[in-house]
N, C-alpha and C positions, 0 to 999 in steps of 0.2 A: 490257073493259079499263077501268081505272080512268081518270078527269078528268084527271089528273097526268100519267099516262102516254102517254096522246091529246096530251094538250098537249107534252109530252118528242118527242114524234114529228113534230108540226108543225115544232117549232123547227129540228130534226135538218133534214125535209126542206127548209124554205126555207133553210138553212146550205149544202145539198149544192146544191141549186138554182142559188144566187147565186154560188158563185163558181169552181167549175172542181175539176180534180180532182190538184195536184201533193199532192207527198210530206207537205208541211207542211200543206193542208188536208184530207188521208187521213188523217192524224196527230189532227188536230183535229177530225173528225167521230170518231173512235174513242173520243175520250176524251168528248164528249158523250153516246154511247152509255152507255159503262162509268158516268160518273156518274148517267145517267136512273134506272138501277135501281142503282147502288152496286154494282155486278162487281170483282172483285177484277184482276179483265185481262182484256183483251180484244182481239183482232188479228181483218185481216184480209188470208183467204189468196187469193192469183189462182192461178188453174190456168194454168201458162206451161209450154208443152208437155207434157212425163210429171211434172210435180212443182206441189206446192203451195211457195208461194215465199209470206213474209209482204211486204206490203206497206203497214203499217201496224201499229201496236200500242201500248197504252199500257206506261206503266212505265219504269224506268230499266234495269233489270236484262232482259239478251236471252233469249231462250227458248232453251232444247237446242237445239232444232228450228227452224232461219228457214225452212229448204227441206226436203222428203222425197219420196218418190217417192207418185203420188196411188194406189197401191194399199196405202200404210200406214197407221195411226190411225184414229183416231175420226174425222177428215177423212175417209180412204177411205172408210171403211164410209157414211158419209154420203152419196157420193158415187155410191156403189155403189146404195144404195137409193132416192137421190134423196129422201128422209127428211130431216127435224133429227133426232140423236142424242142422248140425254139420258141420262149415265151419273150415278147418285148417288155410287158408290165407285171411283174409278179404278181404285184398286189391286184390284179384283176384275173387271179388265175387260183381256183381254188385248191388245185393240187398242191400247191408251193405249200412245201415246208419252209419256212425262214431259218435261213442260213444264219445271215448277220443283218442285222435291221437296217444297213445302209445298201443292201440285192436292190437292183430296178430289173434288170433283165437278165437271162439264165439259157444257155445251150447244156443239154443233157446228148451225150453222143454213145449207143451201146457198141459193148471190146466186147469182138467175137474170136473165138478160137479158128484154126483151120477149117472148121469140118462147118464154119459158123452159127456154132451155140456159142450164145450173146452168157458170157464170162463175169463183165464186172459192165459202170459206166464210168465214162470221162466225165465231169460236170465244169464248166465254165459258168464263173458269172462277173456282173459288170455292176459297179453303180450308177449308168448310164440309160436311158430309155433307150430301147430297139437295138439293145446295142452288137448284136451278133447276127450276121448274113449267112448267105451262101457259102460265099472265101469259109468261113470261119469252118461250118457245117463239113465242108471238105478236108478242111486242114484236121481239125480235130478225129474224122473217121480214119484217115489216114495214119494220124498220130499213134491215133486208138490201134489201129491193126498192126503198128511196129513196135508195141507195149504190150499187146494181149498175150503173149505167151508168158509173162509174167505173172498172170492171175490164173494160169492151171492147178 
C-alpha cells in the first residue's frame, strides 16, 4: 500500500480513536474515508437484526436503499461469503440494488468485531467502470477494522 495511504489510515484511526462513536462523528469518519482515495460515496451499513440499516454516509443526496433485508445486494452476498465484493459493472450484476442511477462499479468490504463476527459493511461506489482494485479492497478492510467497534 502506497505512503499516502498508510498515512490516510493512521489519521482515520487516531480520529476514530479519540473521540467516540455518535452520528456526527460516523458521519465524519466516512467522509475521511471517501476523501483518502477520492470515492464518489460512501456509507456505512450495521447489521440491526434481519436488515442492513445505514448508519453513516457521505453526500447530500439519500440512497434508494437506507435499510434492506441482509439476504439482498451486494451487502448480502458479501455477508453470505464473508468476502469483500468487487463488482466492475453493476448493471451486469443481478444482486445490485441501485443506489443512485449514476453507480457503474461498487466494493462491498465486511467490519468485523475482535472476535471477527462481520458487524456492519463498508460500501464504496464509483460512477466509473472497474473502478475499485486491490489498493482500494485493502485500504477499505483496514478502514473497516479501525471503525468496527463503532457498530457493537
Amino acid at each position: 500500500m502506497k505512503e499516502t495511504t498508510c498515512k490516510k489510515l493512521q489519521e482515520i484511526g487516531a480520529f476514530a480513536l479519540a473521540g467516540g462513536c455518535t452520528r456526527k462523528r460516523m458521519n465524519e469518519l466516512v467522509e475521511m474515508i471517501r476523501a483518502a482515495r477520492d470515492y464518489r460515496w460512501l456509507a456505512i451499513y450495521k447489521i440491526i437484526k434481519n436488515e442492513f440499516v445505514i448508519m453513516a454516509e457521505t453526500g447530500k443526496e439519500p440512497p434508494t436503499y437506507a435499510r434492506f433485508p441482509l439476504t439482498q445486494g451486494l451487502c448480502g452476498a458479501a455477508l453470505e461469503s464473508g468476502e469483500p465484493v468487487i463488482v466492475g459493472d453493476v448493471h451486469r450484476d443481478l444482486r445490485y440494488l441501485p443506489t443512485f442511477h449514476t453507480t457503474r462499479s461498487e466494493i462491498i468490504v465486511p467490519m468485523r468485531n475482535n472476535h471477527r463476527h462481520i458487524l456492519g459493511m463498508l460500501d464504496a461506489e464509483s460512477d466509473k467502470l472497474n473502478a475499485f482494485a486491490d489498493e482500494d479492497r485493502q485500504f477499505l478492510e483496514r478502514a473497516g477494522g479501525l471503525i468496527a467497534h463503532c457498530l457493537h
